[in-house]
Structures are given as structure tokens and as C-alpha cells.
MIFI-606832 format. One record per residue: residue in one letter; x, y, z of N, C-alpha, C in turn. Coordinates in steps of 0.02 Angstrom, whole numbers, plus 50000, padded with zeros to 5 digits. Layout:
BEGIN
AXYZXYZXYZ
...
***
This chain:
BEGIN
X486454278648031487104279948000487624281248054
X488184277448059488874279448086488944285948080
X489144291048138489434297848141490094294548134
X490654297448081491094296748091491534304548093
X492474304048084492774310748092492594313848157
X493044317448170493064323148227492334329448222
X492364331248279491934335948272492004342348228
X492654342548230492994349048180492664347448121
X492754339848096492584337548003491904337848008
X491634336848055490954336648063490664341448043
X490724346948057490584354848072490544358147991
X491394355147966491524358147912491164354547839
X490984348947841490474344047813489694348247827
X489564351147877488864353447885488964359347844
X489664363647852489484371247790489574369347729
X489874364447713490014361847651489204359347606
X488744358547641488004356547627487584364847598
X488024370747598487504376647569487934377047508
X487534380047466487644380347413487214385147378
X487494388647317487294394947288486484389947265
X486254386647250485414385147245485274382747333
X485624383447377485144381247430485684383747485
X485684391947486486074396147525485744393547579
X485124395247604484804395547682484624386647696
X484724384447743484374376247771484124378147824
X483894371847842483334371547920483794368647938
X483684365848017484014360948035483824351748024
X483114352247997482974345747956483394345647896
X483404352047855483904351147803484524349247816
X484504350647864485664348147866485814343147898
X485034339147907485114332747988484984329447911
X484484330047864484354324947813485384325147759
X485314331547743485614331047701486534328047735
X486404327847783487224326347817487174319747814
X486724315947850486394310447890486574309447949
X486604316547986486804315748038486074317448090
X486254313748166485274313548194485414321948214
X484884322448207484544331448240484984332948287
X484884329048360485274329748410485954334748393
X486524327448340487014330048347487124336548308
X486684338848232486614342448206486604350748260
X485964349248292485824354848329486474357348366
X486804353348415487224355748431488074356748389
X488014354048350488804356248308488394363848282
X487934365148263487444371648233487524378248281
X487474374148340487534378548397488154383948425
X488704376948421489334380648385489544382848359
X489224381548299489614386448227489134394548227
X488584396148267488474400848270488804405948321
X488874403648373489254406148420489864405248394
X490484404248356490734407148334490914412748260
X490394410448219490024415248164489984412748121
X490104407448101490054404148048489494403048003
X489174401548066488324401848028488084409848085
X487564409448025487044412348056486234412648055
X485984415648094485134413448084484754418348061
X484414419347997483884424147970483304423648017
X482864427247978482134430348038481714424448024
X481784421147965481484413547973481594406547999
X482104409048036482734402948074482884400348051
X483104398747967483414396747930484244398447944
X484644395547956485224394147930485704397747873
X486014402247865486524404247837487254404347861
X487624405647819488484404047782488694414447850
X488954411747883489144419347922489694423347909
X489574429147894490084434447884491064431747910
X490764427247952491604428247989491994422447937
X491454418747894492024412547853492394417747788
X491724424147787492054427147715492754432347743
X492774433647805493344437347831493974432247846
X493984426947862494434421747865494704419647811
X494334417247758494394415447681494754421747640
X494624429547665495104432447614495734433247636
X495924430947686496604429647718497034424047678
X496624422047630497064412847593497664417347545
X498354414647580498804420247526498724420947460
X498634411347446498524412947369498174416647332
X497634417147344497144420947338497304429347331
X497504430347405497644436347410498334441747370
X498654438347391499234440047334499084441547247
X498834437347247498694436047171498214443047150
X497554442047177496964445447179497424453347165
X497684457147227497934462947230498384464947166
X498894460247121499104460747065498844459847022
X498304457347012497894456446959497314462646948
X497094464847006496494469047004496734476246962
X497254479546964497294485646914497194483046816
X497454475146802497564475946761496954472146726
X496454468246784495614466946789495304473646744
X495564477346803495024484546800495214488146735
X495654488146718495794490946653495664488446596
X495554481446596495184476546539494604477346534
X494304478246602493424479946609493154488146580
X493624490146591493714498446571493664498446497
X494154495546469493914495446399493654490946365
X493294486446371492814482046341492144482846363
X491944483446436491544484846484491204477646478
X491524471146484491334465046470491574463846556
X491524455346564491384453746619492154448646617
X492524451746673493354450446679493114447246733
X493564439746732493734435046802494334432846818
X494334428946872495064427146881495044421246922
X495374415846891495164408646938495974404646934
X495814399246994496424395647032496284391447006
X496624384447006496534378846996496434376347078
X496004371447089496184367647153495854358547151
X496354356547134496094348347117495874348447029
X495574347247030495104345746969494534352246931
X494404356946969494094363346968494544368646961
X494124374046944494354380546957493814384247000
X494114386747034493954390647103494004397947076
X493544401847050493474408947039493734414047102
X494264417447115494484420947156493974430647171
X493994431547089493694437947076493434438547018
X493044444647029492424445946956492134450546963
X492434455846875492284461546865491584461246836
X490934462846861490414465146795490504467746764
X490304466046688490194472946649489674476246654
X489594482446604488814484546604488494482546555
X487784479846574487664476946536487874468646500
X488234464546546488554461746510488374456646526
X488204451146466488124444246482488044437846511
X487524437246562487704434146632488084428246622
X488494427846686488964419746671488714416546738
X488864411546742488684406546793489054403146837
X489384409346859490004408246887489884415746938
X490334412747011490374414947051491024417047119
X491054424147124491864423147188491644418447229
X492334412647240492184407547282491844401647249
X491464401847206491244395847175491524393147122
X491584385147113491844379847080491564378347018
X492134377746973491784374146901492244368046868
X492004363146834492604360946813492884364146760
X493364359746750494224362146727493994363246618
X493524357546606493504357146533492934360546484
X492554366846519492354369146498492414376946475
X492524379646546492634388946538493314387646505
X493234394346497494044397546458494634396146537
X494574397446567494954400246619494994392246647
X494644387946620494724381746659495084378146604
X495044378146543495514377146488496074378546475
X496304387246509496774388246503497274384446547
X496844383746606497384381146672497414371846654
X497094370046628497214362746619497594363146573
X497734365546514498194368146460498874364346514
X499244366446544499884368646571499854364946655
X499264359946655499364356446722499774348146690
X500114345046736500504338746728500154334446685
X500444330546652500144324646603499734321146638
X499944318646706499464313746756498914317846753
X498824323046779498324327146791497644328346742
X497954329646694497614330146643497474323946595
X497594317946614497384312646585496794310846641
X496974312046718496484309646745495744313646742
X495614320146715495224326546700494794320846614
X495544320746584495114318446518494774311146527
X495194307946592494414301146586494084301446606
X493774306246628493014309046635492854306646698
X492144306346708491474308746662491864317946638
X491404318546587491754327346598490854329746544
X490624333446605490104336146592489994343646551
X489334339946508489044343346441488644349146473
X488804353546457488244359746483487834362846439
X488194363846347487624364446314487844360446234
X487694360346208487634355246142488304358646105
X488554363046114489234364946088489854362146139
X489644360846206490104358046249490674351646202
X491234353146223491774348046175492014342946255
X491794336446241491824330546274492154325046257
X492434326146210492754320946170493644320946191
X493804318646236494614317946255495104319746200
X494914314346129495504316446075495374322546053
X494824328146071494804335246010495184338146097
X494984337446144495004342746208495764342746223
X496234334946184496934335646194497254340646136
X496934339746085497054344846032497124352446072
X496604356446078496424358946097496854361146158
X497044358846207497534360746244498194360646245
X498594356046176499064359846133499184365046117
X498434366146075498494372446057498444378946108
X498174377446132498164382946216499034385346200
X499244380046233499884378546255500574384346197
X500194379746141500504386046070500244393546086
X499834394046092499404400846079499554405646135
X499624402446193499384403946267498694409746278
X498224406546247497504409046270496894402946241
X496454401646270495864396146273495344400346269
X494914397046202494344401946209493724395146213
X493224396946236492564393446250492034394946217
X491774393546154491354397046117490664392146127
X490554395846184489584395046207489824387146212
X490184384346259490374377746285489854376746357
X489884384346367489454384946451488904386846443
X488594391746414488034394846374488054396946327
X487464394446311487414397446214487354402246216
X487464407446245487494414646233488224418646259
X488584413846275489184417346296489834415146262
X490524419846248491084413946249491564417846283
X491824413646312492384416846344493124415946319
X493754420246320494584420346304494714421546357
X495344417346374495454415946441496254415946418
X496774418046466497444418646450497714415946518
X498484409846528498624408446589499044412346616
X498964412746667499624417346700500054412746751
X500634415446729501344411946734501634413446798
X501764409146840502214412646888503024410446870
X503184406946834503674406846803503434401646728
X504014403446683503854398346613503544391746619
X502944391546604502574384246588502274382946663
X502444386246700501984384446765501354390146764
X500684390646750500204393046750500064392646827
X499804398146873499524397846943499004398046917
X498664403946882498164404946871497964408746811
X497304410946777497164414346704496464417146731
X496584421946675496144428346682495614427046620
X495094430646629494634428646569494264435646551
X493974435546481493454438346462492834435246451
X492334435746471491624433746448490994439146440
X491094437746370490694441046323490154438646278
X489644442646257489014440146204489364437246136
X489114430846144489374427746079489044430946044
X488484431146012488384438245956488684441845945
X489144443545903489444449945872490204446845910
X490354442745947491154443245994491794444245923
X492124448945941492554447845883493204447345925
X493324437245906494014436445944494624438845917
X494604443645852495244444645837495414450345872
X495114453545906495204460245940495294456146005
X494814452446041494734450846119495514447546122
X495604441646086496214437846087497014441146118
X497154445446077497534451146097497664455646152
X496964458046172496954461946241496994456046301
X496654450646292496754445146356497284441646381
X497634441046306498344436846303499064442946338
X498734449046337499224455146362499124452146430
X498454453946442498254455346521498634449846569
X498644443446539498914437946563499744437746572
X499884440246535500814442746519500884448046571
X500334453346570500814458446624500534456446699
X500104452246702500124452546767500574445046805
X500594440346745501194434346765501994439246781
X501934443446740502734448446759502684452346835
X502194452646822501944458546943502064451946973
X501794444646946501734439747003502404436647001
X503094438246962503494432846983504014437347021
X504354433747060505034435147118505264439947078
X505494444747105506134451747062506564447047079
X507024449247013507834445647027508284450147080
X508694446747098509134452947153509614455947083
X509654462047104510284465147064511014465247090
***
């Protein structure tokens, strides 16, 4: 196989190969899975440890190094956002004691920024830092809700993947459906991701009709009563789009 790209893309193509089912690799793992020969593997490996990127467990396996997660919370978007959002996170989690998130859009996904556990509460399959697409969670519904027509036509011609037999795949109900977002301003996911969960998801505005990002609840579909959840999510989303936009000058 042709090495192609700089050594920089190179490097960043090799961390791009871990992943939440296959955190730790060898260096056969990242020479197969790149297709790049050992040789060059070993030494781009070599580098990225000496500067921290990776690092090596007691089985010389290969891990993701402390210094990408100290670099990465520096991303403004992220950061900005995160710090206005977290009182009014914590106070949603406070009284529901359900499991509060908060995700970006980036391309075609949503990129989970933060995530409250609850106690006790419903596992989701979702992770800070990890990717889902756009047409299933609440929080990925909400934000396609309010992304450009191009955008969201290119989302609805698919493929757009089924996760459980309630998953909605069908372009003409999912345009419905994000109308109604749009009316409502909150997207709910009822066990679209797991049959045991649904999530209400509300967008947050950095000004009218521009959504940055939406906040979610995910809770036990058993017993979920959205006429109560609906209300508290669709707040949470309102007061913290009001912390995130410019003060006017007086």
C-alpha cells in the first residue's frame, strides 16, 4: 500500500484507529489496521509517545494519552458552551436524577461534549467525546431539526442506520418529524436507540433558529412520563440559549 499525507496526517490517522470497543492496540494492530508497514508504524508510535499522545500499559499495548484529553478541553466551542450549560445540567440532574447530556453537531454527527449520570439511571450508549449520528438520539434530532435544507436532505439520503426495531428510517416520517421539532422546539426518541430508553432533547439557540447545540434527558422508557419531562427540558434549553447569546450593549 502507498503511504500517503504528511507525517502529521499520518500520526493523526493512527489515533483515529482506537476506539471505545478497541481502546488499547499492539503495534500489529495499528500496522494492520492503518496499512501502514511496522517500520513506519513503529516510528510515527514512537513519536506520539514522546510527546503524550499515546501511551504504553504494562502489557505494551498502546493507549489514547492524557495530554490529547488536556489539549481537546481547550476547543472553545466546547468550552464555552460546557461552562454555561453545566449549572443548568446539574440542576436538571438534581431533580429528575436521570441522565442529562449535551452534544454539538459536527458534519453529519453529534459529538457529545458532557454527561450527567443519574443514580441509578438507564445506561445510554453514548459517550464525552464520542460520535453518533444525527437521526436517532433526541439531541441528534433536535440539532438536525434547525440544520440547512442541503444538510439535512443530504442526512435523509441515507444510508441512516436502524439500531432497534422502533428506529424511524423512513425520510418522509423523519421530515415530519423535524417540523415538528422545529414547532415544538424539543425531539423526543422513544427507544429509537434502545428499547429501554427514550430520550427529550431541547435545541439551544445561540440566536433565533440557529441551534449550536441541545441538551437532553435520557430516561427508562417504563413509566417515562413526557408530559412532565417535555417541560423541564424545553426550559433547560431556553435558559441556557439566553447565558449563550452576546449581551446587547446598553
Amino acid at each position: 500500500m502507498a503511504i500517503t499525507g504528511s507525517v502529521t496526517i499520518r500520526s493523526l490517522r493512527l489515533l483515529e484507529l482506537f476506539t471505545p470497543a478497541s481502546p488499547r492496540l499492539t503495534l500489529s494492530d495499528l500496522s494492520r489496521k492503518s496499512g501502514y508497514p511496522l517500520s513506519t508504524v513503529h516510528r510515527l508510535t514512537s513519536d506520539l509517545i514522546e510527546w503524550g499522545a499515546l501511551e504504553r500499559d504494562s502489557s505494551g499495548r498502546f493507549t489514547i494519552g492524557l495530554k490529547l484529553w488536556e489539549i481537546a478541553s481547550l476547543a472553545p466551542r466546547g468550552t464555552m458552551l460546557r461552562e454555561l450549560a453545566m449549572p443548568v445540567m446539574e440542576d436538571l440532574s438534581q431533580i429528575t436524577r436521570e441522565n442529562v447530556q449535551l452534544g454539538i453537531a459536527e458534519g453529519t454527527e453529534v459529538v457529545f461534549v458532557e454527561r450527567i449520570a443519574g443514580q441509578k439511571a438507564v445506561p445510554v450508549q453514548t459517550r464525552v467525546g464520542g460520535r453518533f449520528p444525527l437521526t436517532a438520539s433526541g439531541i441528534g434530532l433536535a440539532l438536525l431539526a434547525y440544520m440547512p435544507t442541503d444538510v439535512q436532505e443530504q442526512v435523509l439520503a441515507g444510508p441512516i442506520e436502524k439500531f432497534t426495531e422502533r428506529t424511524v428510517t423512513d425520510p418522509v416520517v423523519l421530515r415530519r418529524t423535524l417540523a415538528e421539532i422545529r414547532r415544538s422546539e424539543v425531539a423526543i426518541s422513544d427507544r429509537q436507540v434502545t428499547m429501554d430508553a427514550v430520550s427529550v432533547a431541547a435545541p439551544i439557540f445561540e440566536r433565533p433558529g440557529t441551534a449550536v447545540a441541545a441538551v437532553s434527558l435520557v430516561v427508562p422508557a417504563e413509566g417515562a412520563s413526557l408530559n412532565a419531562l417535555v417541560p423541564l427540558v424545553r426550559a433547560a434549553g431556553r435558559t441556557i440559549s439566553r447565558a449563550l447569546r452576546p449581551r446587547q450593549p446598553t
